[in-house]
C-alpha positions in Angstrom: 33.5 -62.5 -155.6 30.7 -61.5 -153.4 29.2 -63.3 -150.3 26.4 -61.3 -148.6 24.2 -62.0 -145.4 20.5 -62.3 -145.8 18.1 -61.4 -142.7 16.5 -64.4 -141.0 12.8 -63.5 -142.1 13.7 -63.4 -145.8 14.3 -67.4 -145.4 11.4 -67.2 -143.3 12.5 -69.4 -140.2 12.3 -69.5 -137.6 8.5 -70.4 -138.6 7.4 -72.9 -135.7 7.9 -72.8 -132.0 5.9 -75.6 -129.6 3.7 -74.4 -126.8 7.2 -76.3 -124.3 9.6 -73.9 -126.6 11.8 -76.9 -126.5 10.9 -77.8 -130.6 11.4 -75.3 -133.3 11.4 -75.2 -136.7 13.2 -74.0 -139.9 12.9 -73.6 -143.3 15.9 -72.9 -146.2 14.7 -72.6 -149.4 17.6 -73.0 -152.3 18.3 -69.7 -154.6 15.8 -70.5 -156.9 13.1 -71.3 -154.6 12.5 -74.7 -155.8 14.0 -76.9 -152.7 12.4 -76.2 -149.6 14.9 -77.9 -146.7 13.3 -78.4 -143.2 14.7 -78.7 -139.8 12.5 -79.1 -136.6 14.8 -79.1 -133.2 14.0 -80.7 -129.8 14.2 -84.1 -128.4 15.7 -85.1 -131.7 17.4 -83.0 -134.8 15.7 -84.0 -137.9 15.8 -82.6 -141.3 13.6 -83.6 -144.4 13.4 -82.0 -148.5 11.1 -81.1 -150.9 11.7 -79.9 -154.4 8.5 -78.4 -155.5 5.5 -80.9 -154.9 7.6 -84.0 -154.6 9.2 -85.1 -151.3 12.9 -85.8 -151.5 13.9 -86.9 -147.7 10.7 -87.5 -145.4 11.8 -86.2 -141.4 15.2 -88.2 -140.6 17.2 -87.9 -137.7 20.3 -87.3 -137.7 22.5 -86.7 -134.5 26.1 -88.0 -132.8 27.2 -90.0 -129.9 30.6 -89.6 -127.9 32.0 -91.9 -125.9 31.6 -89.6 -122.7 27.4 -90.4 -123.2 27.0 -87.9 -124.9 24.8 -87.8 -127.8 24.5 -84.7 -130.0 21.2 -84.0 -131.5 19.4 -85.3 -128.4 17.5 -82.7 -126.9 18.8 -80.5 -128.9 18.4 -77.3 -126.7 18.8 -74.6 -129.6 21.3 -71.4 -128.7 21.6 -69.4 -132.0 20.4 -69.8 -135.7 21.9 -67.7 -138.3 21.3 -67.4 -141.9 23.4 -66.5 -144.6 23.9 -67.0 -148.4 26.9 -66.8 -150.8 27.1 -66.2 -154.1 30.5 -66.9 -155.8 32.9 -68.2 -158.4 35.7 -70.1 -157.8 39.3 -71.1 -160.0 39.1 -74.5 -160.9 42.4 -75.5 -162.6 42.4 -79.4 -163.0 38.9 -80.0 -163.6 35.8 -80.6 -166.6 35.6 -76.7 -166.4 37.3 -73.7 -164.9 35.4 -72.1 -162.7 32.4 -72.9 -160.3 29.4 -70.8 -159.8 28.7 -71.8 -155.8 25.7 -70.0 -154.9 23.5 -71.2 -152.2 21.1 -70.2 -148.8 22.2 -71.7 -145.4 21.3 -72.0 -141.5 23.9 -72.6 -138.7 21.8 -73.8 -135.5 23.7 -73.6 -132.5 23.0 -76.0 -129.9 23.9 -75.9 -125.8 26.9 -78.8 -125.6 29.4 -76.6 -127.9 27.9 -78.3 -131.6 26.2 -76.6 -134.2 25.1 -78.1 -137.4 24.8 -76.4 -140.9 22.1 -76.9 -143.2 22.8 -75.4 -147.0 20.5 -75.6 -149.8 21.5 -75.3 -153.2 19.9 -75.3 -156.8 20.4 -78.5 -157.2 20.9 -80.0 -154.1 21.0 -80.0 -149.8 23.6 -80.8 -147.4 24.5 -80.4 -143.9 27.4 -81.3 -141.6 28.1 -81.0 -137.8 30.9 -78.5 -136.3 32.2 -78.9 -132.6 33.6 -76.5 -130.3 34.5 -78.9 -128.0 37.8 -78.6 -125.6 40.5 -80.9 -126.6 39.8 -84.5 -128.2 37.0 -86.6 -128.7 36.0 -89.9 -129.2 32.8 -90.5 -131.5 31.3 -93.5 -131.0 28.9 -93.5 -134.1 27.2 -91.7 -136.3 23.1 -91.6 -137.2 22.7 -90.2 -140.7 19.0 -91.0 -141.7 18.1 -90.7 -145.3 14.1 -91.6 -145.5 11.8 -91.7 -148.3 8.1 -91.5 -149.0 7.9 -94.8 -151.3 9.5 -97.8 -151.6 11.7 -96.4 -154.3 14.7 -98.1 -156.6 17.2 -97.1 -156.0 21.3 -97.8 -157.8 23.2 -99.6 -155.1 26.9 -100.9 -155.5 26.9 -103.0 -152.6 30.3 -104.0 -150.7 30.4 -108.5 -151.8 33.9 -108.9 -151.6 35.1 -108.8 -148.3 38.8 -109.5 -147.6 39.7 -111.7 -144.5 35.9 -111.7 -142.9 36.2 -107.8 -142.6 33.3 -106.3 -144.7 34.5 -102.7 -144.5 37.3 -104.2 -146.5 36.4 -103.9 -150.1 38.2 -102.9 -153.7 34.9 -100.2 -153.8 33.9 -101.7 -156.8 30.8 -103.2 -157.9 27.9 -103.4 -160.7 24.6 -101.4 -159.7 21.7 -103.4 -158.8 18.8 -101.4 -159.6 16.0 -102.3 -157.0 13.8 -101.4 -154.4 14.8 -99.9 -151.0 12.7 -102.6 -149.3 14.8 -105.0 -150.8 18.4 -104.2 -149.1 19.1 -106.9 -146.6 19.6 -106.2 -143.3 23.7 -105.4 -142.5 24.2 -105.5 -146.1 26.8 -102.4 -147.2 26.5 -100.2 -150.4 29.5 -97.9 -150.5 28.3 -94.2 -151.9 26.9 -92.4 -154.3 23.7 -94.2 -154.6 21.0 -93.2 -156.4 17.2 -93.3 -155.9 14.3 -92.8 -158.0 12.1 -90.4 -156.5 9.4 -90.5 -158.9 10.3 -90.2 -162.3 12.1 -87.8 -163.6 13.4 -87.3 -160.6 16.3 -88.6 -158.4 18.3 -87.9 -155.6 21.6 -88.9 -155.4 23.2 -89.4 -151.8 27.0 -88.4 -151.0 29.7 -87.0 -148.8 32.3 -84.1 -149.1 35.1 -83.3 -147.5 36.2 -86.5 -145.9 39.0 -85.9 -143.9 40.1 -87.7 -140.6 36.9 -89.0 -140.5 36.0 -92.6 -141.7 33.5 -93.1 -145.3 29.9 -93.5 -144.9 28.2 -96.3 -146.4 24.2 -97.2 -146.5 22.1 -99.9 -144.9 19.0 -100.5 -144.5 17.3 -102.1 -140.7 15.7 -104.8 -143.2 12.2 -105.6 -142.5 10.8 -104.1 -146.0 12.1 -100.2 -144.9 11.8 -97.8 -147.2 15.0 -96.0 -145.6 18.6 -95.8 -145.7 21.1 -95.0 -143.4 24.5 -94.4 -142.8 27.0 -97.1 -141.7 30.5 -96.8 -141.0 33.9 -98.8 -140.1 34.8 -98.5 -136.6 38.4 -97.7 -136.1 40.8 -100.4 -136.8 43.2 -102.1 -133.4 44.2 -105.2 -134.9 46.2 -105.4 -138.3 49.2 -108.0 -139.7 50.5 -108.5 -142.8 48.5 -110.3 -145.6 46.0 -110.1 -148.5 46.9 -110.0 -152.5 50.9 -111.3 -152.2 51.1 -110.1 -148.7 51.3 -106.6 -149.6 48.5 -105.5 -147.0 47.1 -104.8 -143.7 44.8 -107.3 -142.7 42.3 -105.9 -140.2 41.5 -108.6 -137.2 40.2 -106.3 -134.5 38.2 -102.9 -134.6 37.4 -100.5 -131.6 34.3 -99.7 -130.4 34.4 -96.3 -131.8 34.7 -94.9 -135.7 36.7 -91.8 -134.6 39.0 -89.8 -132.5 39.3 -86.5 -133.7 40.1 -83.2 -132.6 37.1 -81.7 -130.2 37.4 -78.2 -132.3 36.4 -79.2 -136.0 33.9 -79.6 -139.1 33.0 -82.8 -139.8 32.1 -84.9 -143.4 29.0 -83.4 -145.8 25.9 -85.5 -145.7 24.6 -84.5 -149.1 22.0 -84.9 -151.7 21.8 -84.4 -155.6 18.7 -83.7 -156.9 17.8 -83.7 -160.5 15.0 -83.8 -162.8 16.8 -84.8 -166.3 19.1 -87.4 -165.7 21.8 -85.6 -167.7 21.8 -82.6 -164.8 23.6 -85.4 -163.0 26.5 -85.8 -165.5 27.3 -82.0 -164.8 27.3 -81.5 -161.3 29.9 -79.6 -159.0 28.5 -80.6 -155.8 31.7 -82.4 -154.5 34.0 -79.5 -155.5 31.3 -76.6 -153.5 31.6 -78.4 -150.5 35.1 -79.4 -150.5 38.1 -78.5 -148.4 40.1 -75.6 -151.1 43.3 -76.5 -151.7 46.2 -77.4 -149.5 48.3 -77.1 -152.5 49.6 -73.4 -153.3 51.5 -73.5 -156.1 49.8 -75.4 -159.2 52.3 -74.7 -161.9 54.3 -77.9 -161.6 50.9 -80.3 -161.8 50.5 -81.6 -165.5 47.4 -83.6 -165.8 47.9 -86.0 -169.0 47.1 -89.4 -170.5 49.4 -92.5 -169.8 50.5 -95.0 -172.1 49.9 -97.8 -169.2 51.7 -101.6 -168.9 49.8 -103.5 -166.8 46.4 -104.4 -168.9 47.5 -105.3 -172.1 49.9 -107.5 -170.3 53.1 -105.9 -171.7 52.0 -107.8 -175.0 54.0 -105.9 -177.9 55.1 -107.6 -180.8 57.6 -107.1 -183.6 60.1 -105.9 -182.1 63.5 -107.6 -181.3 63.5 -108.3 -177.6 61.7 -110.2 -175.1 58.8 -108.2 -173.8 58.5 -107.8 -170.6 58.9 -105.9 -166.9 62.5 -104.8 -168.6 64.1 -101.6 -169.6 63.8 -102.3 -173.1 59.9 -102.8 -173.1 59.4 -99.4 -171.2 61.9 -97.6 -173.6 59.3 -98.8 -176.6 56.4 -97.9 -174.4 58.4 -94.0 -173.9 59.0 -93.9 -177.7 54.9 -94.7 -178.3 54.2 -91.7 -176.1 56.8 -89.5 -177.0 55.8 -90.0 -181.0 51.7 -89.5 -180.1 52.5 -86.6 -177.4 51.1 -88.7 -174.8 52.2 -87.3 -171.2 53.6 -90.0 -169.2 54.3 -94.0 -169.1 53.2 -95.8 -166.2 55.5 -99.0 -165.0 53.2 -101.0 -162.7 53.4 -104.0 -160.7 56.9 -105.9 -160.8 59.2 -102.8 -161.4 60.7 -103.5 -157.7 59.2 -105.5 -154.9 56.0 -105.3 -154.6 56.9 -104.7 -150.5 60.2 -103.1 -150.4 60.4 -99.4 -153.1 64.0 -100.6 -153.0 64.6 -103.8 -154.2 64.2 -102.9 -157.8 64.0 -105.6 -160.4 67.2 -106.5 -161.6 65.9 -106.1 -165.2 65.2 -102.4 -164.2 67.7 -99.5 -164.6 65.1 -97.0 -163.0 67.9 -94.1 -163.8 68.2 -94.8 -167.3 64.9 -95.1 -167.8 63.7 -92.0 -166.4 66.5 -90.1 -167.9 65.4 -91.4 -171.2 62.1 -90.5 -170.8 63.3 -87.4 -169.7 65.0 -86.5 -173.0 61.8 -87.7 -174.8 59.3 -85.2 -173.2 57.7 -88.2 -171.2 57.2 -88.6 -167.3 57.3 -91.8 -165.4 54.8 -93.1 -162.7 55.9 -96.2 -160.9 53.1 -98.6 -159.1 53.5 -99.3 -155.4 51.1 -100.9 -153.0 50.0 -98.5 -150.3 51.6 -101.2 -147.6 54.9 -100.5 -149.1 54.9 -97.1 -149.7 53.5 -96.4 -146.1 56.4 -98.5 -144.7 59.2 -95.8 -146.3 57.1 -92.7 -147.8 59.2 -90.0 -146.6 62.7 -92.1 -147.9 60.7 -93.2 -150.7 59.2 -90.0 -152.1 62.3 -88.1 -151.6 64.7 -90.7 -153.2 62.2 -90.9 -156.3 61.1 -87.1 -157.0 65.1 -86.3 -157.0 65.9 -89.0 -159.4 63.2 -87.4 -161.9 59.9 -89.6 -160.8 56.8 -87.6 -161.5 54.6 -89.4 -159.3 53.1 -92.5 -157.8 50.3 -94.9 -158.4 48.9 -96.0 -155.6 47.2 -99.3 -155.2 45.2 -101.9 -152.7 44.5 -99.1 -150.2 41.0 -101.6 -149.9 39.8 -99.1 -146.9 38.0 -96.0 -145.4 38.2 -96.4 -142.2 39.6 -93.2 -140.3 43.2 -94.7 -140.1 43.1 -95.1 -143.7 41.4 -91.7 -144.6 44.1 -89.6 -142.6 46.7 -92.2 -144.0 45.5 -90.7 -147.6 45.9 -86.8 -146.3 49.4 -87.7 -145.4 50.3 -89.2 -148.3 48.8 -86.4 -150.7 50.5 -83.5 -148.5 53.8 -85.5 -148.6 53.6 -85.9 -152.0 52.8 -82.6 -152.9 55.8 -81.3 -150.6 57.7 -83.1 -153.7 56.2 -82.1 -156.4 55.0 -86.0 -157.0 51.4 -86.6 -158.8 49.1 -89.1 -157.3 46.6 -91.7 -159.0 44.7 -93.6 -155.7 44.2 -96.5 -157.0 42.0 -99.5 -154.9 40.4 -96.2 -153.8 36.6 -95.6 -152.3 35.5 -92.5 -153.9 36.7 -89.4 -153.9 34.8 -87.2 -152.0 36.4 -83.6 -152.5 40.4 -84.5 -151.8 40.9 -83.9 -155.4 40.3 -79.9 -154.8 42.1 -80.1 -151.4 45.3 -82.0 -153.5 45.0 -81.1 -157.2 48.0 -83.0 -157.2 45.9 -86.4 -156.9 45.0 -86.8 -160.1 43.0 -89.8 -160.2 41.2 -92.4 -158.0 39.9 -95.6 -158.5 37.0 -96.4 -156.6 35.0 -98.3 -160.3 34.4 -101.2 -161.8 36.9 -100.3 -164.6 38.0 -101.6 -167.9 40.5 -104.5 -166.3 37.4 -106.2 -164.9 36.6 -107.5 -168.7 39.5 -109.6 -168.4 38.3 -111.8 -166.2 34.5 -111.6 -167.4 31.8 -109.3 -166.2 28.0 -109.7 -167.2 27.0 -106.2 -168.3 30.3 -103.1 -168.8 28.2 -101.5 -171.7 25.4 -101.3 -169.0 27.5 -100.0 -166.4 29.4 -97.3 -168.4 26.3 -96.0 -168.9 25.3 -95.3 -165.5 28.9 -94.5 -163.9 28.9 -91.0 -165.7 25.9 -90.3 -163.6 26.5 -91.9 -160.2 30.2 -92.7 -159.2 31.6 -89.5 -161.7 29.3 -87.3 -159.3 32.0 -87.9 -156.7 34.9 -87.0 -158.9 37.3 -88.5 -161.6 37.2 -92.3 -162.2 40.7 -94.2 -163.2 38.9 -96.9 -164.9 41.6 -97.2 -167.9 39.8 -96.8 -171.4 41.4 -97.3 -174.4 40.8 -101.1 -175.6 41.4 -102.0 -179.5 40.3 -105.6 -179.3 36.5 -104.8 -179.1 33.6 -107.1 -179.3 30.2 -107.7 -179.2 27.8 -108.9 -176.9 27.9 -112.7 -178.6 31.7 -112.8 -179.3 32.8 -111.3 -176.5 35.0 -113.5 -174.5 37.4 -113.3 -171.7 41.0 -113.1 -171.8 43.9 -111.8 -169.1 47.0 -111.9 -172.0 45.2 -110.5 -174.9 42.1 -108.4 -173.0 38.9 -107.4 -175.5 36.4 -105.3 -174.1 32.6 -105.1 -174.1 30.8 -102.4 -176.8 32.4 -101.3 -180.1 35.5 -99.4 -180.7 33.7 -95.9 -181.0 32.0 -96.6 -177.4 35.6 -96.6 -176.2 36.7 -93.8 -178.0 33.9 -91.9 -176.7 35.1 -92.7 -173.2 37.9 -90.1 -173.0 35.3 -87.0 -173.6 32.6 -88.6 -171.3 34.7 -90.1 -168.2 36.7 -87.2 -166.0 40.2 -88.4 -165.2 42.8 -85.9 -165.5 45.3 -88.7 -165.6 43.9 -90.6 -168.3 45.2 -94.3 -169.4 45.7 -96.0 -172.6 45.0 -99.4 -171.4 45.8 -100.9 -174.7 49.6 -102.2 -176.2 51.6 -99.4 -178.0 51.9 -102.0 -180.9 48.1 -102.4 -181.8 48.0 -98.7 -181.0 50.3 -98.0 -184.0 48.2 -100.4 -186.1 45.1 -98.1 -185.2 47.1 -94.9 -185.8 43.5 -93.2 -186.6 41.9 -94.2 -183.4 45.2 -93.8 -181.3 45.4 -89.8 -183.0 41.9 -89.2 -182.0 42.1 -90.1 -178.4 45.8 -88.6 -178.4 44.5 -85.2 -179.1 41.4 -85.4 -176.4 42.6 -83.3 -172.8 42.0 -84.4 -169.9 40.8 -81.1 -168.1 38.5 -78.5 -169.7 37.5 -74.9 -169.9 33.7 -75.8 -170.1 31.5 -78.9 -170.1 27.7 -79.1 -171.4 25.4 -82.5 -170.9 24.2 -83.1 -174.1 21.0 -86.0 -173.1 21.3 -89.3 -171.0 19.3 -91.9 -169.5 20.7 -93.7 -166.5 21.5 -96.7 -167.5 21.0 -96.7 -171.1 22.9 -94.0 -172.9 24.9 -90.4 -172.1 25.7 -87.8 -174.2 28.4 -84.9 -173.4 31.0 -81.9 -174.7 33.0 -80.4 -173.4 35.4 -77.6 -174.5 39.5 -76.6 -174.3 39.9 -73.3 -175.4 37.9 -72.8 -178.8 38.3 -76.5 -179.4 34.8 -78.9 -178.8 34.7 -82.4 -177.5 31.8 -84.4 -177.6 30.8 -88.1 -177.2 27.8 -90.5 -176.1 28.0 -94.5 -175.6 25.0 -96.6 -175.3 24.0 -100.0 -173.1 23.4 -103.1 -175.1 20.3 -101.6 -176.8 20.8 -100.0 -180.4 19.4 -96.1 -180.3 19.9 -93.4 -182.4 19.8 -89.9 -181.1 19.9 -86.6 -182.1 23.1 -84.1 -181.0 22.5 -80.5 -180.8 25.4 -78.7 -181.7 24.0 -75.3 -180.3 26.6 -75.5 -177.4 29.2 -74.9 -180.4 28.5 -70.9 -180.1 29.3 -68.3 -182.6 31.4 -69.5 -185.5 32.3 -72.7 -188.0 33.9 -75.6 -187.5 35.3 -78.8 -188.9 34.0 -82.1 -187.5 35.8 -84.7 -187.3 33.8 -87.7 -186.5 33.9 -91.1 -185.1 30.8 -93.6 -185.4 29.8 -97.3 -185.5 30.6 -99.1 -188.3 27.5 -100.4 -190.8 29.0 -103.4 -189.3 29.4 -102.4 -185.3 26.9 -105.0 -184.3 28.7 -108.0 -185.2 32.1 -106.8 -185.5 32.7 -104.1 -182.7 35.6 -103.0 -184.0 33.9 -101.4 -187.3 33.6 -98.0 -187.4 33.7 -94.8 -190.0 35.5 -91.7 -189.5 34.2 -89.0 -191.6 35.4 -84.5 -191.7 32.5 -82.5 -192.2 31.9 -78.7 -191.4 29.1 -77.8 -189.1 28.0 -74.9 -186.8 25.4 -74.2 -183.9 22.7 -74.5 -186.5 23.1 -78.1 -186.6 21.6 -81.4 -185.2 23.9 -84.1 -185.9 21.9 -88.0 -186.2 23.6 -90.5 -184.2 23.3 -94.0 -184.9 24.8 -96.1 -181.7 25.0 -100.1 -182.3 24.7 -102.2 -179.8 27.2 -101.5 -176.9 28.1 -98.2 -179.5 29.8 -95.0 -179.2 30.0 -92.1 -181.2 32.9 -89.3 -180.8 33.7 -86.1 -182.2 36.3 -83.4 -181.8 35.1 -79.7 -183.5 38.1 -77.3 -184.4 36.8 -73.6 -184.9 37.8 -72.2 -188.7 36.9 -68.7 -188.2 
């Protein structure tokens, strides 16, 4: 690992200096010398990026008020700027690979009023984030984070339209992408992050934050009026809160300060950052998030065992032939053990209705938690209970001890339905408590992640999409939408959104249904899903009783990991189709889906390496389009030599696992 200082003129700033010396100027150019990131000083801070001849970020301001007046980034009287670079790999142990190459060229600006800001530019992208030095707390009123373009662009927005109780910045954090022009965002409206702009085809820039902690989320708006700009927006801090939502099992917010955050005065604050690619599939590959997050809190790794989950809750507990009433009941959750045990899936999940969906410990009566988990234990399988975040917050410490000594393995943790600061440090808490007992975490009713999953490898997963349980109450386009996650929302981290559907239908039959769920896209596009989406706590959303009667599809997604040693993006289109592999030890994974359109495509095996292997492959059915569930397994041998033709139908997949033979 090596991290060395460059000298200030090899970065050539500082390049401008007014007549008044109160504005100055400077320039960071990435490693490769392709992103060119300004920054001009005085009566405002603004920054702006190109990469080559096309303008990412026109001048923005960016800057931050306290609640003593004082706003910093307002004549910006400049004390210090120093450069320096880093060039470095770092252990990543729960992740789509294990290491990360984080090589980039920065300026710290120090400013008189004890702030500086840092301004890094990478290959593939830019960020910057404010630091104080200021004695004891602060209070910071808001936040201006300016992110202006050239054109009116389009841009991939998932805007906030479910507010809970009249409070928009209460939200689930899931929507569909509307795909339209920045002059279009209504005024006040909310799109929670990453979005996604077109800045001129093939380029886009994606916009983000890292290493959220004690700090509320940032969202984008627009000031209406046909702007071409976005900017940030975010939940002041919450005063007023009682007991309601979903079953009561939630804070309702009725009253919020005047202020988004009080913090520490000594501190770094949240990464304002943009992605910048010029082939889509650069997106579905990027370690932004992880470079710029917080390392781990968490020093001892051994005990964290990512894994798949045989999972309850959407197939409705609906197994058949068997000689007891299904159900929330011991006997149900011993056959769901026995599934996992006999496919070597990891753990079993017992969601909603094990106890009180309030009080940890009123357990259901048709629950003996001990047995169970001492059964499971015997079997090689872990058990995750479901609990509301209101209920868990209410007992964690009692909670979390009583259930990691009786053999729990970790939590599942839903309805959190916030990002306000309250919430976000909530989240810390929870994670470091957690970790103190060796409990696993999947966030679930989670914004995104934003880098907590390299300062907890213990959270596994996080919610925070418009997953698979959405189809059972009807949604207008999930072919369409899996299609573009792997290259917006998956830039922030890993996505629970629960694959694994056997009922599987087409665009014309498709239908939907809570009991007996189907989803949207053929059997192979949801096969493909456990190579494409990251989640190192992976569900099988389906029953283990149609599982069985699969037993070809259920051993193919059975053998795929959930963390990897290497991943490659093989093509994509945003919106349309993706294509990746990815690798655990000498073993290949690889898999694409498509939108509603048919497409064939051509797969380049040349990430394959030295060597042979045996293919064994899943692909739509001669039938796919109007029976989803058709599909054709075939075994061939192949090596780097080969381009494999992919035919996707209609909502299709394709997936393929590639064992070395010498």
């Amino acid at each position: 690992m090596k991290i060395k200082l460059l000298l200030a003129l090899s970065l050539c700033f500082p390049v401008i200096i007014s007549l008044a010396q109160s504005s100055k100027s400077y320039h960071v150019k990435s490693p490769d010398g392709k992103i060119d990131l300004g920054v001009t000083t005085g009566s405002a801070i603004s920054w702006q990026v190109k990469h080559q001849d096309t303008e990412i970020i026109t001048p923005s301001a960016i800057s931050m008020t306290l609640a003593n007046g004082e706003v910093l980034g307002k004549n910006a009287v400049v004390k210090s700027a120093k450069t320096s670079s880093a060039d470095q790999y770092f252990n990543t142990p729960i992740y789509k690979k294990d290491k990360v190459h984080d090589q980039y060229n920065q300026v710290t600006i120090g400013f008189k009023g004890d702030y500086s800001v840092v301004f890094r530019a990478y290959n593939d992208g830019v960020a910057y984030r404010f630091i104080t030095q200021i004695k004891g707390d602060i209070t910071v009123v808001d936040e201006e984070a300016n992110f202006n373009f050239k054109d009116d662009d389009k841009a991939y927005l998932p805007f906030v339209n479910d507010f809970r109780n009249k409070d928009k910045w209460t939200t689930s954090f899931e929507a569909l992408y509307d795909n339209i022009n920045i002059s279009a965002v209504k005024k006040d409206t909310l799109a929670f992050l990453p979005v996604l702009v077109d800045v001129g085809d093939p380029n886009k820039a994606a916009i983000l934050e890292a290493d959220l902690n004690n700090y509320p989320g940032m969202y984008l708006t627009s000031d209406g009026k046909n702007s071409k700009n976005l900017k940030g927006a975010f939940a002041k801090y919450p005063t007023v809160e009682h007991t309601g939502g979903y079953e009561n099992m939630n804070y309702i917010v009725n009253g919020r300060a005047d202020y988004i955050a009080k913090t520490q005065g000594t501190r770094s604050f949240p990464w304002r950052v943009v992605i910048i690619s010029t082939e889509d599939k650069q997106l579905a590959n990027s370690d932004m998030v992880q470079k710029l997050a917080e390392p781990s809190r968490v020093a001892d790794l051994s005990w964290i065992k990512p894994g798949k989950v045989a999972w309850d809750w959407w197939n409705d507990w609906n197994i058949s032939h068997v000689d007891f009433k299904a159900g929330i009941n011991n006997p149900t959750y011993k056959y769901y053990i026995d599934f996992a045990a006999a496919n070597k899936v990891e753990y079993v999940v017992l969601d909603e209705g094990w106890s009180s969906i309030i009080d940890l410990n009123q357990i259901s009566p048709d629950i003996n938690l001990p047995e169970l988990v001492d059964y499971a234990k015997q079997k090689n399988v872990g058990l995750i209970l479901w609990t509301s975040w209101y209920a868990l917050t209410r007992q964690t410490d009692a909670a979390f001890a009583k259930f990691s000594e009786m053999g729990v393995k970790g939590f599942k943790i839903d309805f959190i339905d916030r990002d306000d600061q309250k919430m976000v440090s909530s989240l810390y808490d929870i994670a470091q408590k957690a970790a103190d007992h060796h409990l696993i975490v999947d966030y679930h009713g989670m914004y995104k992640p934003s880098g907590i999953q390299r300062t907890f490898p213990n959270i596994v997963n996080f919610e925070g999409v418009k997953g698979l349980e959405n189809v059972k109450w009807g949604v207008a386009n999930h072919p369409g939408y899996d299609v573009s996650i792997p290259f917006i929302r998956m830039l922030s981290g890993p996505m629970d959104y629960t694959p694994g559907a056997m009922r599987n239908a087409n665009k014309a039959n498709y239908r939907p249904i809570n009991g007996n769920p189907m989803s949207q896209g053929t059997r192979c596009h949801q096969l493909a899903m456990y190579t494409i989406f990251e989640a190192p706590l992976q569900m099988m959303a389906d029953n283990p009783t149609i599982y069985t009667k699969e037993q070809e599809s259920t051993d193919f997604i059975a053998a795929v990991p959930t963390t990897f040693n290497e991943t490659v993006a093989l093509d994509g289109k945003v919106g349309e189709f993706v294509a990746i592999a990815r690798r655990k030890g000498t073993t290949w994974y690889a898999g694409a889906m498509s939108n509603w359109d048919a497409r064939a495509l051509s797969i380049d095996l040349s990430f394959l390496g030295d060597g042979n292997y045996k293919a064994i492959v899943f692909e739509d059915g001669i039938n796919a389009n109007s029976d989803a569930t058709d599909y054709k397994r075939t075994v061939i041998n192949v090596s780097a030599k080969d381009k494999l033709p992919v035919k996707l139908a209609s909502g299709g997949g394709w997936a393929a696992r590639f064992e070395k033979v010498n």
